[in-house]
Structure formats: C-alpha cells, structure tokens
C-alpha positions in Angstrom: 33.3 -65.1 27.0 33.3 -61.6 25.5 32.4 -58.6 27.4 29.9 -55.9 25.6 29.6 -52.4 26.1 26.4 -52.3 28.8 24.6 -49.3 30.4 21.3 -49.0 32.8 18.1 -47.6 31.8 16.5 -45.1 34.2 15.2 -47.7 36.3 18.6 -48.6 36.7 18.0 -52.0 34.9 21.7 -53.1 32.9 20.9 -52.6 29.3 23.5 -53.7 26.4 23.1 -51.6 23.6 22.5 -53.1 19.7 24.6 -51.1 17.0 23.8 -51.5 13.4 26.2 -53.4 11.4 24.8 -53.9 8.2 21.2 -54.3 6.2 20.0 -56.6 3.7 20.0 -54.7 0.6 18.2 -57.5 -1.8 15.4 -57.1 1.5 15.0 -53.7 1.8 11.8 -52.1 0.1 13.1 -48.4 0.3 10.3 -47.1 2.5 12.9 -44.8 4.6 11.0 -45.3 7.8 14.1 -46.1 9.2 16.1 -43.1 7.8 13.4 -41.2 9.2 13.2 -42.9 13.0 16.9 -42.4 13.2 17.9 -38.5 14.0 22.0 -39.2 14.4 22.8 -39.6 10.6 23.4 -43.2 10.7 21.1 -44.5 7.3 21.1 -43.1 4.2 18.9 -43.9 0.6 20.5 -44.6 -2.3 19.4 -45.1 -5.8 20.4 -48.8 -8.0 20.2 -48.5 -11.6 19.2 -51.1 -13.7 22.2 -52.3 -13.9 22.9 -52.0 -10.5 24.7 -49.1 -10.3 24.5 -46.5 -7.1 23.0 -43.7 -8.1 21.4 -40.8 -6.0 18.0 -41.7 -4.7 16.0 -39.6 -6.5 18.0 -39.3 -9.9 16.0 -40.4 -12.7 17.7 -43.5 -13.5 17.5 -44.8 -9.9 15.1 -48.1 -10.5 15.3 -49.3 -6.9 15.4 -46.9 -3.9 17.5 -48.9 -0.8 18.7 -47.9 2.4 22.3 -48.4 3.5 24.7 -47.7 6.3 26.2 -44.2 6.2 27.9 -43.6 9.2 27.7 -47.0 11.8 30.0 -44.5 14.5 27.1 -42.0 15.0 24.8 -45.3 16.0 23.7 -45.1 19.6 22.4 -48.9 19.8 18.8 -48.1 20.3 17.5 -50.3 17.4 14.9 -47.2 16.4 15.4 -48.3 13.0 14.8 -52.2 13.3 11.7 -51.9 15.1 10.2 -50.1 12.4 11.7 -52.2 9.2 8.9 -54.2 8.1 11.1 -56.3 6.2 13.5 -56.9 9.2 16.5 -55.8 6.8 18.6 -55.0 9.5 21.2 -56.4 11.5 22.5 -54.9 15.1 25.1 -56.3 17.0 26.8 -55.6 20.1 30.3 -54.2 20.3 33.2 -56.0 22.9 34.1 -53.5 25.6 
C-alpha cells in the first residue's frame, strides 16, 4: 500500500493533502473562479481558437476561454479550486511520500 504525504489540521486531526493534477478542458466553462480562489499561481486561462489553437485569453481570436494547469509545484493540496468548479473539471490526487 502506498504511503501519501499527510499533515494535521489545527485540531491536530491527520489530513492528506489533494494536489491538482490535471482539468477537463472539453468541461471547463472558463469562468476563472478557480484562478481567482487559488493565490499560489497554480491555474492559468487560456484562449482556443476556432481551430483549436492556444491563444492568449483575451486575444481577439480566442473563441473559447479555458483554464489549465500552470505550475502543479506551487499547489498546496487545499482543493480551493475544486470546490468552487461548478463543472467539477478538476482532478486532485495525492502524491506518495
């Protein structure tokens, strides 16, 4: 059986932390509340053409504003970002000690 990473709240309860590891892109509406929820940097929005292309989120020839993972290290496992997803996009996981 893997071990994970674990901690313990302030009540001293043993607490295994969730890191994000990917979300749904076909899912995700764009809405940013999960970029916004997250203050370490993890999320960022991008912009798909029509054609699929990545573009920057607020270039004109972005059709479809999604959110992806920009930098997973700087995630502290606290699942902010999931709990606010309406679309439950977003996939945590824990890592092996």
């Amino acid at each position: 059986m893997a071990e994970f990473l674990t901690g313990t709240t302030r009540g001293g309860q043993s607490w295994t932390p969730k890191f994000v590891q990917s979300i749904d892109q076909k899912q995700c509406i764009g809405c940013g509340r999960c970029f916004k929820v997250c203050g370490r940097g993890v999320l960022d929005m991008i912009g798909l053409t029509e054609d699929g292309d990545i573009v920057d989120a607020f270039d004109d020839e972005a059709e479809k504003k999604i959110m992806t993972v920009k930098e997973a290290a700087n995630c502290i496992g606290c699942e902010s970002c999931s709990k606010v997803c309406s679309k439950s996009c977003i996939t945590h996981a824990p890592v092996a000690a």
